[in-house]
Structures are given as structure tokens and as C-alpha cells.
C-alpha positions as CSV (number, residue, x, y, z in Angstrom):
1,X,38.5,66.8,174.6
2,X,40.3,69.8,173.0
3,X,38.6,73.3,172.0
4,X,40.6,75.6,172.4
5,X,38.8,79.4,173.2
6,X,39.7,82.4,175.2
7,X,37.0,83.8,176.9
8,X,37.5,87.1,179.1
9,X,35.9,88.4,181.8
10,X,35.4,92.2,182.1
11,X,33.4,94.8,184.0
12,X,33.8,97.5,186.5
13,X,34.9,96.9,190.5
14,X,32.9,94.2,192.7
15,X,31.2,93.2,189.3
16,X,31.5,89.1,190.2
17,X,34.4,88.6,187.9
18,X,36.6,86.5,189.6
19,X,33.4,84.3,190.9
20,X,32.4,83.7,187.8
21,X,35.5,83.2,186.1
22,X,36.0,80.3,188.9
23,X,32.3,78.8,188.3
24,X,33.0,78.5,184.6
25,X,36.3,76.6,185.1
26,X,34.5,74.2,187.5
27,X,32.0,73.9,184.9
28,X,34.2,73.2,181.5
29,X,36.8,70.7,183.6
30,X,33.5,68.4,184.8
31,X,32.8,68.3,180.8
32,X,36.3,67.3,180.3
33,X,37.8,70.3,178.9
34,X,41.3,71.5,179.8
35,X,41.3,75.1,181.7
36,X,43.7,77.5,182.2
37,X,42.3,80.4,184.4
38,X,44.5,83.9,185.0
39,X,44.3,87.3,185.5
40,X,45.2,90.8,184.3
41,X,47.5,92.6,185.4
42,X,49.3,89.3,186.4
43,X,50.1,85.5,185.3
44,X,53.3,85.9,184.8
45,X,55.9,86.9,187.2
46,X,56.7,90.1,185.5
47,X,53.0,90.6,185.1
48,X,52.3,90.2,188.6
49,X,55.2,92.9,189.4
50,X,53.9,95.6,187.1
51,X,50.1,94.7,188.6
52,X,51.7,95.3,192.5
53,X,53.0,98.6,191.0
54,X,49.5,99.6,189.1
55,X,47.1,98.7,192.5
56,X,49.6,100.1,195.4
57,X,47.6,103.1,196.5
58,X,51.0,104.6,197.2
59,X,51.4,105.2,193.3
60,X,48.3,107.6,194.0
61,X,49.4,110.0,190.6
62,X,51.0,107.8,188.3
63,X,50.8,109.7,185.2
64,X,47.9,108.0,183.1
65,X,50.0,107.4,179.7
66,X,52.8,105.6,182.3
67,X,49.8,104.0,183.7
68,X,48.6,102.5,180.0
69,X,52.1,101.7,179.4
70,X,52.5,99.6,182.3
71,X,49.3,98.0,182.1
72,X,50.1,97.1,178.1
73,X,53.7,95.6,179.0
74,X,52.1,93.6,181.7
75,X,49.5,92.1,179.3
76,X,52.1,91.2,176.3
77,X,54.3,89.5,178.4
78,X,51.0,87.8,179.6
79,X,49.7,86.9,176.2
80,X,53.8,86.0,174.8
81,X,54.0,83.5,177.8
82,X,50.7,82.3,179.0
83,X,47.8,82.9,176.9
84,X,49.1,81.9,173.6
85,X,51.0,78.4,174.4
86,X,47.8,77.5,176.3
87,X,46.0,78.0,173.4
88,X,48.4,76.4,171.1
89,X,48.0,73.2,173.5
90,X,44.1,73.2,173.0
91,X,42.9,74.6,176.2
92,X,40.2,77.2,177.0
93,X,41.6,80.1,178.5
94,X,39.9,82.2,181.1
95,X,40.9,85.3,181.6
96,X,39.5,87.5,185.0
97,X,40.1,91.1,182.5
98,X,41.7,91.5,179.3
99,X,42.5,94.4,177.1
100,X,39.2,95.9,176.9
101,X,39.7,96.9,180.9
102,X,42.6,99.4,179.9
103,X,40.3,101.1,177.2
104,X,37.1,101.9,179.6
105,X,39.8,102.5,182.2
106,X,42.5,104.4,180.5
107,X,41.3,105.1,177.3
108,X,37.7,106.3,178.6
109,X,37.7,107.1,181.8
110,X,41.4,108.7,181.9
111,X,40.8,110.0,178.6
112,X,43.4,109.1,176.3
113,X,41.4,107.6,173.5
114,X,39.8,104.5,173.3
115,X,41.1,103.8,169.7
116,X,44.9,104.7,170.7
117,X,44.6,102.5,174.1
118,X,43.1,99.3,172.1
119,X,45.6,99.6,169.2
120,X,48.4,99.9,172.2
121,X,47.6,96.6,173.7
122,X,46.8,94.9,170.3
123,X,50.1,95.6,168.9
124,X,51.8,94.5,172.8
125,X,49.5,91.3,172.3
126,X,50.5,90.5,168.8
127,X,46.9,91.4,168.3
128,X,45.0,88.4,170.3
129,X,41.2,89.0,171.0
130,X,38.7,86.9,172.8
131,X,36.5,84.5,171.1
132,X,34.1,85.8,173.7
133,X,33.8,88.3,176.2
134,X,31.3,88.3,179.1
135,X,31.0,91.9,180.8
136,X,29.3,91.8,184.1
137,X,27.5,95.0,184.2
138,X,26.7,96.3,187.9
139,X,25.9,99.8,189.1
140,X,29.2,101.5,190.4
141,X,27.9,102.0,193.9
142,X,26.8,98.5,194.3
143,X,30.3,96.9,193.2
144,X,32.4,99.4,195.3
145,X,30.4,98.6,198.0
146,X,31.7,94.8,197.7
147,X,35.4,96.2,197.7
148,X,36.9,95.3,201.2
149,X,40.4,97.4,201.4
150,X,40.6,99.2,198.1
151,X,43.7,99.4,196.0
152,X,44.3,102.6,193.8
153,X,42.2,102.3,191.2
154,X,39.0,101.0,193.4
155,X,40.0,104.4,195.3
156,X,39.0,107.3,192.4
157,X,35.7,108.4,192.7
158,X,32.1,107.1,191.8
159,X,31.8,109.4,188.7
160,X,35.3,108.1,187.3
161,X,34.0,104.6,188.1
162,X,30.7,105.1,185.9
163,X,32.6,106.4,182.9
164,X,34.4,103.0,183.3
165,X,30.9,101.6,183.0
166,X,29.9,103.2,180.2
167,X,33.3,102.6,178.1
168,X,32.7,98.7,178.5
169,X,28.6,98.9,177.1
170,X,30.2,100.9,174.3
171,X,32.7,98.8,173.5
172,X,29.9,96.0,173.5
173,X,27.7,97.4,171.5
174,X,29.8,98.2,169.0
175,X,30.8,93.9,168.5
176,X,27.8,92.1,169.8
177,X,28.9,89.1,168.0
178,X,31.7,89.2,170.6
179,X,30.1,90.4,173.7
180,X,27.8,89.1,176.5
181,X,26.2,91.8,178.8
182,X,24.5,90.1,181.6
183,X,23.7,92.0,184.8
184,X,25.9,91.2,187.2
185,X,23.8,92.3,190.5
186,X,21.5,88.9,189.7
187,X,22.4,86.1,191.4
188,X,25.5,84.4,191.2
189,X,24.1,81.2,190.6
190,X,21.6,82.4,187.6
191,X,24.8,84.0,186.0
192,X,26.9,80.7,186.3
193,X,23.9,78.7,184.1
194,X,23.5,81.4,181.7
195,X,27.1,81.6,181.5
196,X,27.4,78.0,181.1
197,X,24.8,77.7,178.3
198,X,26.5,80.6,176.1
199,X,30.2,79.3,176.3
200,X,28.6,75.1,176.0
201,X,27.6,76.7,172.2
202,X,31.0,78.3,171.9
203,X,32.7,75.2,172.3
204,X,30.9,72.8,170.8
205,X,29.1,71.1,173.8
206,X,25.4,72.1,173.3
């Protein structure tokens, strides 16, 4: 069975991505799909290099336009060598964030333009969007307080955090064709089936 999708995963800190980005996998391989399942920063070797730079709380000051640069070379070499041939094979790709993180994170919440930050990591990404995107919306205290050891980014403060909130349910509401919201302090398990049911009518399984 071949359908080949990529469907991202994107919200704030503690959110649930990474669970249900796992549960859905699980879920499309028992129906016979092919899955690849990844992460940004990271999947590739120079990807995960440039994400141990970007979370080291050592870095504490990185300049923010360095800090969009380095996020937006880490996700081209990620698209070039992983996301694209897996597509091109006829899997579903999974992806725990995608290119919408670096606009609520550095293009909203740093403040260097939403509209410059996309158009960076559409022209590093040859301009590859989702089919879908599911953002798991969560109150900024509630998914910091899930963080055990926080890296540099889960270290700014709670205000910075909600402005990262905001810039993802603006960048939804302006494609809802493209975007499920779902709130991601309900049970894991209620997200998985609603999850489940959206992406089945994605790929042609409902």
C-alpha cells in the first residue's frame, strides 16, 4: 500500500508531539502503510549537529538571525536527503516539527518576521509543505511543566513561550485547509483516534 503524505507535527514545548507522532506511525504501519518518522532540527547527521548546537543551553545568546540560519540549513539538508526520497518512494512521512516551528519561534516570537522566516526555509526546502499539519495547542505553563532538564530554547521565559503559541493559531488560521488544531492537554489517547480518523481521510483509508 503506497500513499505517499507528509504530515507534520507542530506546537509549543511539552505539547505531546513526539507521542503522537509515535501513535500515528503505529497506527498507519498496522494498515499497511510504509512510515518514515523524523524530527526537526535532526534526521540527518548534519541536521542532528546543527540541532546539538541550536538546544545547548551553553549557546544562551546566539544571535536570532544566526539562530534562523542554523535552523533553515538544518532543515534543507533534512528535506534534500530524507524527506523528499521517502516521499519519492511512496511513504508517509512524519515529521515531529517542520518549518512552521522557526516562524512562531523565530519569526514571531524573536521578531524577525514571519513572512521573511517562512520564505527562508521555503527556498532552503526547495519549497516542500505538509499535506497536513496537526498543531497541538497546550497552555505554555502546562507544557513547560512536562519539560524534565530544559535545553535553551525550553529555558526563555513563559511570555516568549505564549507568543510562540500564538504565531502557530495564526499561522493556522490563516490555511485551515492545511491545519488541525486539537487541544493537546486532552488525553493522549482521545488525540491518537481523532488523529487517526483525520489522516485515514488523508490517505485514502476511510
Amino acid at each position: 500500500m503506497t500513499a505517499a503524505r507528509f504530515i507534520v507535527f507542530e506546537g509549543g514545548e511539552g505539547a505531546g508531539k513526539s507521542t503522537q507522532s509515535a501513535a500515528l506511525a503505529d497506527y498507519l504501519r498496522a494498515r499497511g502503510h510504509e512510515v518514515l518518522c523524523t524530527r526537526e532540527p535532526g534526521g540527518t547527521p548534519a541536521a542532528e549537529s546543527i540541532r546539538a548546537v541550536l538546544l545547548d543551553p551553553a549557546n544562551a545568546g546566539l544571535d536570532d538571525r544566526a539562530e534562523a540560519l542554523l535552523f533553515a540549513a538544518a532543515r534543507g539538508d533534512h528535506a534534500a536527503r530524507v524527506i523528499r526520497p521517502a516521499l519519492e518512494r511512496g511513504e508517509i512521512v512524519i515529521s515531529d516539527r517542520y518549518l512552521d516551528s522557526s516562524v512562531a519561534y523565530q519569526g514571531v516570537a524573536r521578531g524577525l518576521g514571519a513572512e521573511r522566516v517562512a520564505e527562508l526555509s521555503l527556498w532552503a526546502t526547495g519549497g516542500l509543505v505538509p499535506d497536513l499539519t496537526i498543531v497541538l495547542d497546550v497552555d505554555p505553563a502546562l507544557g513547560l511543566a512536562r519539560v524534565v532538564g530544559p535545553d535553551r530554547l525550553e529555558s526563555e521565559p513563559l511570555e516568549w513561550h505564549a507568543r510562540v503559541r500564538q504565531g502557530f493559531l495564526d499561522i493556522a488560521a490563516a490555511a485551515p485547509d492545511r491545519y488541525l488544531v486539537l487541544d493537546g492537554s486532552r488525553p493522549a489517547e482521545d488525540l491518537a483516534v481523532e488523529i487517526a480518523v483525520a489522516v485515514s481521510a488523508l490517505v485514502g483509508d476511510a
